[in-house]
C-alpha positions in Angstrom: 88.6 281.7 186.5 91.4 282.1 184.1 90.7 280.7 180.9 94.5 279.1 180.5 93.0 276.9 183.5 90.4 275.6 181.6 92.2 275.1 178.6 94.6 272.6 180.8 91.7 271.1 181.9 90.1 269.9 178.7 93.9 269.0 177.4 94.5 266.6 180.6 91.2 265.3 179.9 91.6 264.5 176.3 95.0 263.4 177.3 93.7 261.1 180.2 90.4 259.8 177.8 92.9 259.3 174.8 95.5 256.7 177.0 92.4 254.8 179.2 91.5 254.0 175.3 94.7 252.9 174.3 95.8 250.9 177.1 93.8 247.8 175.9 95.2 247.8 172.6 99.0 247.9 173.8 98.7 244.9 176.1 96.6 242.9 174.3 97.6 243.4 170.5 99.2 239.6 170.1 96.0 238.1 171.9 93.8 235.9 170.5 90.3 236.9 171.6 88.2 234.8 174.1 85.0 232.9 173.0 83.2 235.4 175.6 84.5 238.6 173.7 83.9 237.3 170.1 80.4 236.3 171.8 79.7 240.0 172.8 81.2 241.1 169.7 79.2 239.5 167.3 76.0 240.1 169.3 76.8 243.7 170.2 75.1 245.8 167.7 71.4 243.7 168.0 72.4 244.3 171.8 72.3 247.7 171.5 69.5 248.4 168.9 67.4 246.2 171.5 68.3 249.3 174.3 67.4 251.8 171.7 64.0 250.3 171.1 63.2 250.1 174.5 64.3 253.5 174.6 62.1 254.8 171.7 59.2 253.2 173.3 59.3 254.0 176.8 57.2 257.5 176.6 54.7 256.3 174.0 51.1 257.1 174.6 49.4 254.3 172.5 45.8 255.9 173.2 46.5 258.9 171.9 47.1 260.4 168.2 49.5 259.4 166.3 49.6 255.7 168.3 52.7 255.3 168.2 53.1 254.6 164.6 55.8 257.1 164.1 58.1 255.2 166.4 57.0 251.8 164.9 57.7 252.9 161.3 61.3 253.6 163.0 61.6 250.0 164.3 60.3 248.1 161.7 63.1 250.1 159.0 65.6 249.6 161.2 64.9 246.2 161.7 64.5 245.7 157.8 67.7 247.6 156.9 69.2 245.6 159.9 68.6 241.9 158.5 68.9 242.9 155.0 72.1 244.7 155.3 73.8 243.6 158.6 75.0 246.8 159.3 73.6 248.4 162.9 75.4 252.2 161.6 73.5 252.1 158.4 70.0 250.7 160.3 70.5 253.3 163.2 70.9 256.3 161.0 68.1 255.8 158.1 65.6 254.4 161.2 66.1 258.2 163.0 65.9 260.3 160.4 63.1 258.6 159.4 61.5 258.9 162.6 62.5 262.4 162.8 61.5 263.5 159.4 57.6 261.6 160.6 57.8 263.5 163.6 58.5 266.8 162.2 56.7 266.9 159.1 53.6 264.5 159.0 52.8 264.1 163.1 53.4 267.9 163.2 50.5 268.1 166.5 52.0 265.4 169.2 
């Protein structure tokens, strides 16, 4: 395969990804929101640390060392950061590398 083809693959789909994007914006820029989308807007960042709690948790042996108490230290900082601050990017981030960091460095065996 010639590599000019996939060159104008990846530019049709950036192209293609960049208007399916945009096409929101253009037809609804003078519209006042619904009471639905300002719901899921509000709600949207405890929605999704929710998913990545049942995420974290889903492959956890609780009877085995560590117990799970690397993952928990995760939740309960991100949950903390999360209430104090109100701001899901900031909870997200310090929660993983912290979970990371106790993965990699002090639950070194598991």
């Amino acid at each position: 395969m010639d590599s000019s083809y996939i060159i104008a693959g990846i530019v049709i789909a950036s192209v293609l990804t960049y208007v399916t994007r945009i096409i929101p914006f253009i037809f609804f820029r003078n519209k006042e929101p619904s009471a639905t989308i300002k719901y899921i807007e509000w709600n949207m960042p405890v929605m999704i640390m929710v998913i990545l709690v049942f995420y974290a948790l889903k492959d956890v042996s609780w009877g085995v060392y560590p117990y799970g108490i690397a993952e928990m230290i995760g939740i309960v900082i991100a949950g903390s950061l999360h209430v104090k601050y109100k701001n899901a990017l900031l909870s997200i981030f310090v929660a993983t590398v912290t979970y990371m960091v106790l993965i990699q460095k002090v639950f070194i065996n598991y």
